[in-house]
Backbone as CSV, one residue per row, in Angstrom:
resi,resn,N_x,N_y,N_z,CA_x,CA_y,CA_z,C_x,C_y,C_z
1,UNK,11.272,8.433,-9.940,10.614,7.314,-9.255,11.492,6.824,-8.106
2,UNK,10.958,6.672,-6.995,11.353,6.200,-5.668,11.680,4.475,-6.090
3,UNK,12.827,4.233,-6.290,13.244,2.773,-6.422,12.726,1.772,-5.178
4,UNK,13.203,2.692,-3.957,13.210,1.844,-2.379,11.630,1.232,-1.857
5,UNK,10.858,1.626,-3.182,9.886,0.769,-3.017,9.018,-0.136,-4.213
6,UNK,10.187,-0.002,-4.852,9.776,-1.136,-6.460,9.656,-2.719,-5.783
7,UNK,8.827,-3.472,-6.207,8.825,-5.050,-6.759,8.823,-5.252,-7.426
8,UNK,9.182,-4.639,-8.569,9.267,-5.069,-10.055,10.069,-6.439,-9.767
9,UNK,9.634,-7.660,-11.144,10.716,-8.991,-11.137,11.268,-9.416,-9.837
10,UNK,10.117,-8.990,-8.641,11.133,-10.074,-7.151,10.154,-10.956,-6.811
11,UNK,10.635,-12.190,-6.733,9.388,-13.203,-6.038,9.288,-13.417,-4.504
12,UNK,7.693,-13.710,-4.191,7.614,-13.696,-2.740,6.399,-14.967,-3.064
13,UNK,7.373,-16.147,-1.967,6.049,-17.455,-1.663,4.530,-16.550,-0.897
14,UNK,3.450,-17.268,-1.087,2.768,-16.926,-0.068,2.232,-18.045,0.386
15,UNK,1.889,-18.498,1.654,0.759,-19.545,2.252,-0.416,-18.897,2.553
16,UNK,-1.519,-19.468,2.113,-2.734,-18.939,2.367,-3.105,-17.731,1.394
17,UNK,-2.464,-18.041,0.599,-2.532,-17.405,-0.907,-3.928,-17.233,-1.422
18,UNK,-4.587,-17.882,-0.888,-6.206,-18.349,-2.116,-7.270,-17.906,-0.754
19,UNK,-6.997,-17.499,0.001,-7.710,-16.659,1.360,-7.831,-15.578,0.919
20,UNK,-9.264,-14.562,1.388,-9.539,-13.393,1.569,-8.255,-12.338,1.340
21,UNK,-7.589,-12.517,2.771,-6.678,-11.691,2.901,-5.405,-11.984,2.041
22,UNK,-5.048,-13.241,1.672,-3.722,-13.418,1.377,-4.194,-13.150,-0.297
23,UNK,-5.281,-13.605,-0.586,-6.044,-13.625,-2.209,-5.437,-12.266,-2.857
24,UNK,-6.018,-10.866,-1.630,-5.704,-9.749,-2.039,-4.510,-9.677,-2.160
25,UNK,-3.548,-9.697,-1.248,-2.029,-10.091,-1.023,-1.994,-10.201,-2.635
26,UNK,-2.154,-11.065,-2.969,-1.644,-11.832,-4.315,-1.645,-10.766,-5.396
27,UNK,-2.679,-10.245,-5.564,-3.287,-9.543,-6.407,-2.661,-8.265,-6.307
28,UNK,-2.485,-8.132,-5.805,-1.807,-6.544,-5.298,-0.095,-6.699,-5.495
29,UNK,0.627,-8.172,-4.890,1.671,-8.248,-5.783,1.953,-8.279,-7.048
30,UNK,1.171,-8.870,-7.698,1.336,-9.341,-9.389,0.817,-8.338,-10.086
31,UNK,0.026,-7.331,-9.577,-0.443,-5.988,-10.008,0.926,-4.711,-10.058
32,UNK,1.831,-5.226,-9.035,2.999,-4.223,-8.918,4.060,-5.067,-9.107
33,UNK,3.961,-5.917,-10.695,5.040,-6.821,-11.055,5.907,-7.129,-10.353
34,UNK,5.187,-7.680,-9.014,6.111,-8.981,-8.768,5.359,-10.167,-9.378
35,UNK,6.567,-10.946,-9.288,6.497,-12.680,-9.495,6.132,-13.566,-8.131
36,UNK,4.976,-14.644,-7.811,4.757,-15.070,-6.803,4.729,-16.331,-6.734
37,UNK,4.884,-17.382,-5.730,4.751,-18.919,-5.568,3.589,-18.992,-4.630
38,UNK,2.576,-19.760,-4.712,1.477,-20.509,-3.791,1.479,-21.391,-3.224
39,UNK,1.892,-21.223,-2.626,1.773,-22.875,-0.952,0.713,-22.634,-0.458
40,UNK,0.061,-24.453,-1.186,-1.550,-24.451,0.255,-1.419,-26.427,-0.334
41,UNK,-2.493,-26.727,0.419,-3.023,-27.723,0.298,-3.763,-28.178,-0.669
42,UNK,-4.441,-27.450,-1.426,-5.767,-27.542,-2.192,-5.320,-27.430,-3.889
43,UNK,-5.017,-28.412,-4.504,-4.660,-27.836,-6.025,-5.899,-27.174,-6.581
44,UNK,-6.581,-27.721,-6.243,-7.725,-26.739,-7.495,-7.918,-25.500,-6.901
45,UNK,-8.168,-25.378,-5.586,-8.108,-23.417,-5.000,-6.625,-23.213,-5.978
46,UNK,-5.834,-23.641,-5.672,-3.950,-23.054,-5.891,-4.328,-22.792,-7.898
47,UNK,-5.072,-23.699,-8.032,-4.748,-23.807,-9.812,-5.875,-22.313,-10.345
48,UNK,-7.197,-22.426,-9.131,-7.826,-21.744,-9.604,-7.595,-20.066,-9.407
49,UNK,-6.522,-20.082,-8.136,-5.921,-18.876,-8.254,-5.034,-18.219,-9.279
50,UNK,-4.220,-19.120,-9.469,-3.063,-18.715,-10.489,-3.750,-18.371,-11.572
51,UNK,-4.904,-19.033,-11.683,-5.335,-18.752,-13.435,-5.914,-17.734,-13.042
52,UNK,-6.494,-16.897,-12.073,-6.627,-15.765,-11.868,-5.767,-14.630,-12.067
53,UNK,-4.960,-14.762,-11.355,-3.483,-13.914,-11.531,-2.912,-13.973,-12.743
54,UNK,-2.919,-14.857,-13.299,-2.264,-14.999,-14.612,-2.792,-14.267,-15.280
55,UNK,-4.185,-14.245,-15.713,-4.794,-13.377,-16.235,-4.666,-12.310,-16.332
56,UNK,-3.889,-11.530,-15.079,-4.024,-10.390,-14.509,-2.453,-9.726,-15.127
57,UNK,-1.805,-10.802,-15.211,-0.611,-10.479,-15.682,-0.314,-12.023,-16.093
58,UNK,0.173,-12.355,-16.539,0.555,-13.733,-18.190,1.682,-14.202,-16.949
59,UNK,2.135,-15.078,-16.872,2.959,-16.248,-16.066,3.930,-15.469,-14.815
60,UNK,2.944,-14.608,-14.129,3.314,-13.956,-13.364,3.204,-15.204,-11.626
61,UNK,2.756,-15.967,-11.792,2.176,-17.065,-10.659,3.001,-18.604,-10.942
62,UNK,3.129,-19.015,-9.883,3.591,-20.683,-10.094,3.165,-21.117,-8.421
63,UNK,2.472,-22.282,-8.669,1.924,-22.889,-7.242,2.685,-23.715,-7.255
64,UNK,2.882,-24.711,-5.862,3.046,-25.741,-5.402,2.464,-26.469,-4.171
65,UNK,1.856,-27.193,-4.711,0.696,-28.367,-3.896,1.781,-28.342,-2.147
66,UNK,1.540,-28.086,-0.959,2.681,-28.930,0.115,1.887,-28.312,1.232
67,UNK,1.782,-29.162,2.113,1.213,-28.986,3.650,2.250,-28.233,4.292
68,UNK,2.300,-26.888,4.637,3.401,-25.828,5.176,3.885,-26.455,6.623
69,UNK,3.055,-27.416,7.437,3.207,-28.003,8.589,4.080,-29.279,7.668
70,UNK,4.369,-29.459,7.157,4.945,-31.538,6.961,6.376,-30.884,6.155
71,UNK,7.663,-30.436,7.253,8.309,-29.926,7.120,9.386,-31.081,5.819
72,UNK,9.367,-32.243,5.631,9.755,-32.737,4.230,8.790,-32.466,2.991
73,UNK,7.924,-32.069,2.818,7.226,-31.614,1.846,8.028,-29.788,1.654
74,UNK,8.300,-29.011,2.756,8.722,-28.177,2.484,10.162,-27.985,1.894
75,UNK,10.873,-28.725,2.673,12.597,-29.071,1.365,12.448,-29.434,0.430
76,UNK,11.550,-29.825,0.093,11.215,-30.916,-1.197,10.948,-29.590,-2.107
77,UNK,10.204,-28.601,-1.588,9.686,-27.436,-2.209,10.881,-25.584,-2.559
78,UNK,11.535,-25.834,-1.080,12.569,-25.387,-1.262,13.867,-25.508,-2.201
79,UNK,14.200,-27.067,-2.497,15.122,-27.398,-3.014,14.236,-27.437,-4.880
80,UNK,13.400,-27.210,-4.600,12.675,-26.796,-6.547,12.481,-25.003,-6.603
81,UNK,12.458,-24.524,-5.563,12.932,-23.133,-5.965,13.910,-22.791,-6.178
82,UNK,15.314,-23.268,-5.241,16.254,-23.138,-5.488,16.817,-24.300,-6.863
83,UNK,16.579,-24.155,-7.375,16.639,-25.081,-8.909,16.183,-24.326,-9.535
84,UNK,14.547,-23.704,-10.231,14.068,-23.282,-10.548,14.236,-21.867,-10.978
85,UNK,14.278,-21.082,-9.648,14.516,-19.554,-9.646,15.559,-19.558,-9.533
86,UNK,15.851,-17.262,-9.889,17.275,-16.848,-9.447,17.716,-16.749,-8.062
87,UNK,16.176,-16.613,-7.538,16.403,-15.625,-5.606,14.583,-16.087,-5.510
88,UNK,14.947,-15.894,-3.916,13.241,-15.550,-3.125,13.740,-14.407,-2.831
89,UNK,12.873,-13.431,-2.654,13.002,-12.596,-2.130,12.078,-12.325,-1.016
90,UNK,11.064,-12.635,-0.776,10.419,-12.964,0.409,9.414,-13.925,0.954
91,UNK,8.772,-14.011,1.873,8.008,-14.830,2.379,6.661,-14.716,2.864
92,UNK,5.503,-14.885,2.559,4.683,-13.982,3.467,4.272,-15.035,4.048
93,UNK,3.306,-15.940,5.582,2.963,-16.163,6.150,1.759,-16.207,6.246
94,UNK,0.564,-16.613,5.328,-0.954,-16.215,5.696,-1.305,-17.625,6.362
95,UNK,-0.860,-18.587,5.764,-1.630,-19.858,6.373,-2.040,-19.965,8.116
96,UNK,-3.434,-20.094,8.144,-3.930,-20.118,9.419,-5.671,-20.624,9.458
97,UNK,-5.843,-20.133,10.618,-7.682,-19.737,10.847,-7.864,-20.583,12.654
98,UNK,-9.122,-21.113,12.465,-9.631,-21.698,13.602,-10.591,-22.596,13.484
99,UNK,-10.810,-23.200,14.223,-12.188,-24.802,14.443,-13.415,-24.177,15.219
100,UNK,-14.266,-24.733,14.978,-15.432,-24.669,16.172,-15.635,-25.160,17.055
101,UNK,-14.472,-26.318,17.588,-14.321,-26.743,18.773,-13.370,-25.872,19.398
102,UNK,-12.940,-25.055,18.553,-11.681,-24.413,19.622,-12.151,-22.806,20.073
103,UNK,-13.338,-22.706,19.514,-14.056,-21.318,19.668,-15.151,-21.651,20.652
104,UNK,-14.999,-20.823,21.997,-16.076,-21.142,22.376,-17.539,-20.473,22.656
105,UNK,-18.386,-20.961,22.713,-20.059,-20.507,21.795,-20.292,-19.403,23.090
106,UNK,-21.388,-18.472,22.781,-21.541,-17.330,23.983,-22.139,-18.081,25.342
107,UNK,-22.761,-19.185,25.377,-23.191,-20.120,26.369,-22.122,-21.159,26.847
108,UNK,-21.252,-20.747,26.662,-19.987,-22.145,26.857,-18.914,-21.475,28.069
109,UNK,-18.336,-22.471,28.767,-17.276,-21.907,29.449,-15.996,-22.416,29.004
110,UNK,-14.885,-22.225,29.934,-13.472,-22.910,29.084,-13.791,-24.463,29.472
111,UNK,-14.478,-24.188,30.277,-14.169,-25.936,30.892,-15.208,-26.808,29.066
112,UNK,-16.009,-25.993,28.527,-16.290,-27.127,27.241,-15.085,-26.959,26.143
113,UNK,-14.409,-26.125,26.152,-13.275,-26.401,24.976,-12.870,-27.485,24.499
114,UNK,-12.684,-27.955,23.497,-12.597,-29.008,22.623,-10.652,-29.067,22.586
115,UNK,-10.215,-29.357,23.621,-8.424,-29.921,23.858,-7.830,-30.260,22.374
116,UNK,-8.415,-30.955,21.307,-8.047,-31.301,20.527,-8.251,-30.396,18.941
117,UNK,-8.933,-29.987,19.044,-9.118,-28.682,18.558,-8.735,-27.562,18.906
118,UNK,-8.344,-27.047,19.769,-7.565,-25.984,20.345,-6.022,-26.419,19.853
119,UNK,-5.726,-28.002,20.051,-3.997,-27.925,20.133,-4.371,-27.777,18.638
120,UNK,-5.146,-28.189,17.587,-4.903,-28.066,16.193,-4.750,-26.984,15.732
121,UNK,-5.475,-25.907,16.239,-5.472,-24.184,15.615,-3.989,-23.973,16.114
122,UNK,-3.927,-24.541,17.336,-2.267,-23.699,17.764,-1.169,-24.521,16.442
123,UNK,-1.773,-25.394,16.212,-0.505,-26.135,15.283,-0.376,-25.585,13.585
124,UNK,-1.588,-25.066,13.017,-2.050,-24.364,11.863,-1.344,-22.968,11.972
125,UNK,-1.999,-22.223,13.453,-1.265,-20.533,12.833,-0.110,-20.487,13.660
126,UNK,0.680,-21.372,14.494,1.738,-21.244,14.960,3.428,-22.407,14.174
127,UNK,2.799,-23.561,14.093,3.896,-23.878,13.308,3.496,-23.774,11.879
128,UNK,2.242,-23.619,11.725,2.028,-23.004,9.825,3.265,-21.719,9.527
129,UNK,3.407,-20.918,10.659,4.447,-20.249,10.186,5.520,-20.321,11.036
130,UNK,5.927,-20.967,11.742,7.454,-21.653,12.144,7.895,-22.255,11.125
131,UNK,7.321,-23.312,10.757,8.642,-23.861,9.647,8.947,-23.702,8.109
132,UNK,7.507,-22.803,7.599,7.896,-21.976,6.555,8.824,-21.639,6.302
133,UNK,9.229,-21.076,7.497,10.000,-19.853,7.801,11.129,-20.106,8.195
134,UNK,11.404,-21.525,9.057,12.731,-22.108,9.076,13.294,-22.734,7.700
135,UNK,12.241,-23.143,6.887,12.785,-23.934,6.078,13.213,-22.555,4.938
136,UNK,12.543,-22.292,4.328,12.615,-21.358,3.333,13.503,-19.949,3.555
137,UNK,13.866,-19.803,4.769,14.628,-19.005,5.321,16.463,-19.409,4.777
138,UNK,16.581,-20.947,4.725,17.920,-20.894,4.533,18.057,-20.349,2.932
139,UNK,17.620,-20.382,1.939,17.177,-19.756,0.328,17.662,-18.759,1.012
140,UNK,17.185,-17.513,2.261,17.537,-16.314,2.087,19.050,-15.848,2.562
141,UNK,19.299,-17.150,3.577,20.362,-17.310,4.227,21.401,-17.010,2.694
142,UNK,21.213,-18.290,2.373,22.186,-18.582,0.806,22.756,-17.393,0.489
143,UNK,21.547,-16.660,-0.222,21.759,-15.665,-1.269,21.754,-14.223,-0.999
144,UNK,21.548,-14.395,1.126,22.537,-13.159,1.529,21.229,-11.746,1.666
145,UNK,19.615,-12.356,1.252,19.004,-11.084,1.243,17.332,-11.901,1.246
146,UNK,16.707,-10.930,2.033,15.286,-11.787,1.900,14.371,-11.129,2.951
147,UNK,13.232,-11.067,2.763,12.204,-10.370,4.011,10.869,-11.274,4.025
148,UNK,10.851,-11.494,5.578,9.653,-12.150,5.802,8.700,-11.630,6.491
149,UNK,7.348,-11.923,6.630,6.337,-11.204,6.556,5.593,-12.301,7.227
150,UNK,5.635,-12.150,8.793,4.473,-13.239,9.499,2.901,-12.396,9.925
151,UNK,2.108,-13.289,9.878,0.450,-12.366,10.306,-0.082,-12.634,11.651
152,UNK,0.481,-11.383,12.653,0.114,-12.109,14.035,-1.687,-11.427,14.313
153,UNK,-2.365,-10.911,14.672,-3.772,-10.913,15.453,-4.254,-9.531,16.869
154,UNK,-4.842,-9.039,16.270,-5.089,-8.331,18.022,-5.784,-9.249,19.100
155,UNK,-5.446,-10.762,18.958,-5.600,-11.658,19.679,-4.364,-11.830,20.447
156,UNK,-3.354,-11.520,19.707,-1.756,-11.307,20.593,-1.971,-10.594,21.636
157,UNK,-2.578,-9.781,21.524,-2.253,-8.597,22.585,-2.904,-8.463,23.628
158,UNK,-4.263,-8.735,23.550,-5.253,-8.444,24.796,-6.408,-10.225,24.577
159,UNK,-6.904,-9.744,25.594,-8.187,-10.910,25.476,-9.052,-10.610,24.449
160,UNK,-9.172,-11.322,23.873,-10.150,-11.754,22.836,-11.184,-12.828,23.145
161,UNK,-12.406,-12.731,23.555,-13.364,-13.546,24.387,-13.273,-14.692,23.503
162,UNK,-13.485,-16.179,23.810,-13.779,-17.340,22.979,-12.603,-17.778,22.054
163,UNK,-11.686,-17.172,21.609,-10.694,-17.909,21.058,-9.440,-18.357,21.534
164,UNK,-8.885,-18.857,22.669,-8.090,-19.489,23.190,-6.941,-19.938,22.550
165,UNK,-6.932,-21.171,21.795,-6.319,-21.405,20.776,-5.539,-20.530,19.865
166,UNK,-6.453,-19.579,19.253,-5.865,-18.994,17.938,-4.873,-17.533,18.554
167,UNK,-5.884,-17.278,20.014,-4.789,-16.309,20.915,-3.168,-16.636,21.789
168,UNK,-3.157,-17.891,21.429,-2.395,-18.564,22.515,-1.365,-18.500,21.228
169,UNK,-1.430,-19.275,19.879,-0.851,-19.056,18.963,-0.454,-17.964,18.278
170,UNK,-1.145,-16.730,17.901,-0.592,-15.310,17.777,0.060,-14.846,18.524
171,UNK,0.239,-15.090,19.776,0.594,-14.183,20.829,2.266,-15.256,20.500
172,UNK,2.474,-16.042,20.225,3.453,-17.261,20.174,3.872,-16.629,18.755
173,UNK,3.443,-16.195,17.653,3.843,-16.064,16.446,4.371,-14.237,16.738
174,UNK,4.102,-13.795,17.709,5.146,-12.608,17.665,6.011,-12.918,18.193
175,UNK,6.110,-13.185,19.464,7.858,-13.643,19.746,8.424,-14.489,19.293
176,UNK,8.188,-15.119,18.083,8.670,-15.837,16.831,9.230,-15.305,15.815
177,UNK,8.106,-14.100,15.652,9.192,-12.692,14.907,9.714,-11.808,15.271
178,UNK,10.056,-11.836,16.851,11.451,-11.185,17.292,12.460,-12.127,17.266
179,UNK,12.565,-13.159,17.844,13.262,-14.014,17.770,13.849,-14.403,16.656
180,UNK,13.090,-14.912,15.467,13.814,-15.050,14.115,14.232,-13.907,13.643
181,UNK,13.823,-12.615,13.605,14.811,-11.791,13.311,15.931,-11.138,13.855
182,UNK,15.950,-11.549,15.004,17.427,-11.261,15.938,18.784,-12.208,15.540
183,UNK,17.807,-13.725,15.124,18.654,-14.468,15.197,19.143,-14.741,13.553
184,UNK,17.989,-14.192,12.252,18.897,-14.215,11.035,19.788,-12.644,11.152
185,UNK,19.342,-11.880,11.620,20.411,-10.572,11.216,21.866,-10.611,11.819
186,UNK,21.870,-10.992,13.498,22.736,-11.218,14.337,23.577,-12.307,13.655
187,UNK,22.888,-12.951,12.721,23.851,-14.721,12.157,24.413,-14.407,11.023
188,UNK,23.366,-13.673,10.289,23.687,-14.011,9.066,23.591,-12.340,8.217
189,UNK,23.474,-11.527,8.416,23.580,-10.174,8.125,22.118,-9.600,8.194
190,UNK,22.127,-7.847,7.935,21.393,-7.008,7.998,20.322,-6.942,6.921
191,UNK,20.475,-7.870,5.782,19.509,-7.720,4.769,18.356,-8.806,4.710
192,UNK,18.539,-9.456,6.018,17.479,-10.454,5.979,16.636,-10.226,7.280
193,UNK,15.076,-9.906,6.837,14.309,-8.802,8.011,13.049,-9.631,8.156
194,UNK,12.487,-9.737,9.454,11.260,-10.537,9.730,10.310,-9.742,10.318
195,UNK,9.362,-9.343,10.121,8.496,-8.437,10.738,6.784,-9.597,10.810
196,UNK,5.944,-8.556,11.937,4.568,-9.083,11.686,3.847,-8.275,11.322
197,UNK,2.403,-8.515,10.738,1.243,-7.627,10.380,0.564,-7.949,11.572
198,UNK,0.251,-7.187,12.679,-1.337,-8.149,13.182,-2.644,-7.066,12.592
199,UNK,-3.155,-7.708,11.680,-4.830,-7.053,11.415,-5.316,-6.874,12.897
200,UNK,-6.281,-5.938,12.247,-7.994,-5.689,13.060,-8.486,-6.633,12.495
201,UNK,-10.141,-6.215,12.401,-11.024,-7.059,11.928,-11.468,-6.806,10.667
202,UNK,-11.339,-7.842,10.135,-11.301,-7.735,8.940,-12.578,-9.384,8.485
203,UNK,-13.780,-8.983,7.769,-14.846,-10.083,7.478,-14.079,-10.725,6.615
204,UNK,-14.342,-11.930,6.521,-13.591,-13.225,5.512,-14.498,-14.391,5.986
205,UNK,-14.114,-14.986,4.784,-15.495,-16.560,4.959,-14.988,-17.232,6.182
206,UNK,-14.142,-17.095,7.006,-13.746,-17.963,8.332,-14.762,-17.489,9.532
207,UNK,-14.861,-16.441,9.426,-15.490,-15.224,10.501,-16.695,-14.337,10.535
208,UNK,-16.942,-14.808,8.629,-18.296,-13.889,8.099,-19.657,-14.446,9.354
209,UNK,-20.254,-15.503,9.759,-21.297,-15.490,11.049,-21.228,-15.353,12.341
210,UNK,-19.641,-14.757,12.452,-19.352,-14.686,13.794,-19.613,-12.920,13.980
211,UNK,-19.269,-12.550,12.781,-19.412,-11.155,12.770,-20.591,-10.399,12.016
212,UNK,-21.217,-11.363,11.610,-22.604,-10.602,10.525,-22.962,-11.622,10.437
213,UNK,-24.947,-10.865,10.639,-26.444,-12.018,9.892,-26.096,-12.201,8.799
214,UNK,-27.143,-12.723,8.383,-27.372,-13.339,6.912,-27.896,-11.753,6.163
215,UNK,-28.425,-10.780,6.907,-28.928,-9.753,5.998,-28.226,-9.020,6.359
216,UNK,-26.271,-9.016,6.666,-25.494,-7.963,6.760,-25.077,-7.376,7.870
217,UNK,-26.061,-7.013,8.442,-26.371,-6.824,9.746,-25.670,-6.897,10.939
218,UNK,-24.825,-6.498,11.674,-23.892,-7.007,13.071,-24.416,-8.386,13.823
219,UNK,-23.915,-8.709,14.099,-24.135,-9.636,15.155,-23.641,-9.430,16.273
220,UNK,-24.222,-9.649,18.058,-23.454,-8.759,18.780,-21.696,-8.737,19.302
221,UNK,-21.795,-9.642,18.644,-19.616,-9.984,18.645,-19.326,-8.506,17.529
222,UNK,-20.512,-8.620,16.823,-19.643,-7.687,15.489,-20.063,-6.106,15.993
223,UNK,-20.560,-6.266,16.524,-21.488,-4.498,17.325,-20.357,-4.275,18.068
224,UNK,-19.922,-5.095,19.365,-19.265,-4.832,20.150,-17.492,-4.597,19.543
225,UNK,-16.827,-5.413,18.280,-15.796,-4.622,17.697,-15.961,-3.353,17.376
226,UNK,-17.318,-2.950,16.780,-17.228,-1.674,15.902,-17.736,-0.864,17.021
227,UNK,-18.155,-0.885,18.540,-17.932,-0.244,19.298,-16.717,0.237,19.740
228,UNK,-15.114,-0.514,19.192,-14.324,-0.241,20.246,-13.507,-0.442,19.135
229,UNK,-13.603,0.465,17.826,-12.774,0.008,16.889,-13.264,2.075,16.544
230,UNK,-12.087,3.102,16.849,-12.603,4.146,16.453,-12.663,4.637,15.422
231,UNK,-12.388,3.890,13.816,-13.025,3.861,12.942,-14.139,3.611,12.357
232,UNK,-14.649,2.240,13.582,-16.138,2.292,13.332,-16.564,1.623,12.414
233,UNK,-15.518,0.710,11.925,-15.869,-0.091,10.699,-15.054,-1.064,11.011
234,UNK,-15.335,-1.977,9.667,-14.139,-3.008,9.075,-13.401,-2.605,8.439
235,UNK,-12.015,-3.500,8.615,-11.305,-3.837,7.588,-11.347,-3.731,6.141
236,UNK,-11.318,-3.310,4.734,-11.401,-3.795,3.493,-9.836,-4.588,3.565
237,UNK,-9.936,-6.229,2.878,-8.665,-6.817,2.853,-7.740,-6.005,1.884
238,UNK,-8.067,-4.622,1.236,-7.171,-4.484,0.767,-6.276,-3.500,0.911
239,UNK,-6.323,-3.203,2.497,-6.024,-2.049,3.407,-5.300,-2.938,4.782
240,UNK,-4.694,-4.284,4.102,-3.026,-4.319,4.264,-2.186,-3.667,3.488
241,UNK,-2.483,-4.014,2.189,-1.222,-4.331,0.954,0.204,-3.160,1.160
242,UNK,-0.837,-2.152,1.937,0.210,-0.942,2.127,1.251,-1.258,2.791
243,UNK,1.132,-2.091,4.021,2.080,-2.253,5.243,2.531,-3.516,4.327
244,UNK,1.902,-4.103,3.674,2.529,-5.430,3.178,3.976,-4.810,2.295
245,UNK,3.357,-3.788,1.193,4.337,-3.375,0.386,5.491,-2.934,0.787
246,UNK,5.588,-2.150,1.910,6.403,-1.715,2.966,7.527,-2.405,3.273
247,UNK,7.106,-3.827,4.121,7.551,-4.414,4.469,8.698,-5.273,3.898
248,UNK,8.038,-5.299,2.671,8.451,-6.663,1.521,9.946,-5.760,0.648
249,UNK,10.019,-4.080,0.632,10.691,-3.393,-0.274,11.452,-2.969,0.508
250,UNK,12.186,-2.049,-0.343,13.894,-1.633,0.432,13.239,-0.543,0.955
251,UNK,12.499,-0.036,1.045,12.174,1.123,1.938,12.148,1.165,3.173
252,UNK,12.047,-0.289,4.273,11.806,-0.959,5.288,13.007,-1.734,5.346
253,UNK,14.180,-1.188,5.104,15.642,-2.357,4.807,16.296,-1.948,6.570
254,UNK,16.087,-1.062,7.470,16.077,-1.203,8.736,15.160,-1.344,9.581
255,UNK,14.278,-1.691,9.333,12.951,-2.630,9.994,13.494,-4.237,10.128
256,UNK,13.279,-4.763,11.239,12.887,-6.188,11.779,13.143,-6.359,13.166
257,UNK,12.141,-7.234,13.139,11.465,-7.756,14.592,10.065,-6.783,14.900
258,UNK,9.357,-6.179,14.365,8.720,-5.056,14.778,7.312,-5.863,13.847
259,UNK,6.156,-5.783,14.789,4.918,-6.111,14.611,3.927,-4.366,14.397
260,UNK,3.484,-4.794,13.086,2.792,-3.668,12.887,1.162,-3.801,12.855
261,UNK,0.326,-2.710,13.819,-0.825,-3.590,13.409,-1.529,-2.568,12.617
262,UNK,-2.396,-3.428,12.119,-3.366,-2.700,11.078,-4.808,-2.671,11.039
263,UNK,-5.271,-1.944,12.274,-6.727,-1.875,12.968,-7.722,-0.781,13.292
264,UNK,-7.360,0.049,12.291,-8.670,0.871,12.192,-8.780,1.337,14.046
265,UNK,-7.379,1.825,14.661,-7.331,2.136,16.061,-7.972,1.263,16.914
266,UNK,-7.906,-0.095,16.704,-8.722,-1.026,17.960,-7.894,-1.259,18.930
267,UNK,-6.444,-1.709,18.997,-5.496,-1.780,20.211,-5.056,-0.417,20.366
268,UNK,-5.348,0.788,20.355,-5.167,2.263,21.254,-6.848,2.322,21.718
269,UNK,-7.548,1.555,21.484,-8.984,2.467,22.145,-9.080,1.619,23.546
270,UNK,-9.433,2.435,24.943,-9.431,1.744,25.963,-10.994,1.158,26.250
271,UNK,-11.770,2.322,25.087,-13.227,1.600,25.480,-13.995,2.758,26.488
272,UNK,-13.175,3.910,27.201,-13.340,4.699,28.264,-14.009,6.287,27.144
């Protein structure tokens, strides 16, 4: 057995744990015995996850209630892991999404964007994972070893019609994970690694009418991805876990700063 990619007994927080994508995340850790923590807002999503997972494996889960943005709720949370546990061993980053003021409708121009809704999405998927990641980062500092795992967007990279906001913020959350990983390895040694995922498209209840009718069906936002997506499909959320697993294990112990995306070839197709 290839050790350099065991999780057996290592814990990794997640935000946005009880999401589509991060849900699977979860499931797919505690399925390959790791141990996990839940950061969100919502106790009953957080309670109703764990008792999921638990199930799946017996006290394999432990939540904690804390707004990932209200950076004293996060020491508060840090300083009970470090009490609690032996080590983090990593971090993953899901907390995010977008408003409907900050999306704008196929009849809309920039000039209707909703200013206040736009700065909110940038404040959800851009400092949702800035100070995670500052805070919970010193745990890895400490104990000398740790990998984090931010979720940037093929909104980083190119135009993405109507989302402003959530592009302005991805595109901000990768040079966040060059930057933090230059600056824990360069500081503090080689075993502490920050990488990004950016998905394709992938359906989830944030995006399910932006991308599909009610009878399944495309909608033309969702025609025009799977035109220029040369797989020709979606996403299944559970066609990260691979790059997730990767990332998170010693197999990837000279990896960081490096954004990987995971899109069914949508940022190589020119469309030509």
């Amino acid at each position: 057995m290839n050790h350099n990619f065991s999780l057996k007994n290592k814990l990794y927080a997640l935000s946005g744990g009880t999401g589509t994508l991060g849900g699977s995340i979860a499931e797919y850790l505690v399925l390959n015995d790791a141990k996990i923590i839940l950061l969100g807002r919502s106790e009953n999503k957080l309670k109703a996850k764990q008792e999921a997972l638990n199930a799946i494996k017996a006290n394999s889960t432990n939540i904690f209630k804390v707004d990932v943005m209200n950076e004293a709720q996060l020491i508060a949370v840090k300083n009970k892991i470090k009490k609690d546990f032996e080590q983090l061993n990593g971090l993953i980053n899901l907390a995010g999404g977008n408003l409907p003021g900050a999306t704008l409708k196929p009849d809309q121009t920039i000039h209707d964007i909703e200013i206040n809704d736009t700065k909110t999405v940038v404040d959800i998927n851009l400092f949702g994972t800035v100070i995670p990641t500052i805070v919970l980062s010193e745990l890895m500092v400490e104990q000398g070893f740790g990998a984090i795992i931010n979720i940037s967007s093929m909104a980083a990279k190119q135009t993405i019609s109507r989302v402003l906001g959530y592009s302005m913020a991805k595109a901000a959350v990768d040079i966040f994970t060059k930057w933090m990983a230059n600056e824990l390895a360069s500081k503090h040694g080689d075993k502490i690694r920050v990488n990004a995922i950016a998905p394709g498209f992938f359906i989830g209840n944030q995006n399910r009418k932006l991308l599909t009718h009610e009878d399944g069906s495309y909608t033309e936002r969702g025609e025009s991805i799977i035109k220029n997506t040369p797989m020709g499909r979606f996403g299944d959320a559970s066609e990260l876990n691979g790059m997730v697993h990767y990332l998170l294990s010693d197999a990837s112990n000279f990896v960081t700063g490096s954004v990987f995306d995971v899109d069914g070839g949508f940022s190589s197709f020119s469309g030509v």
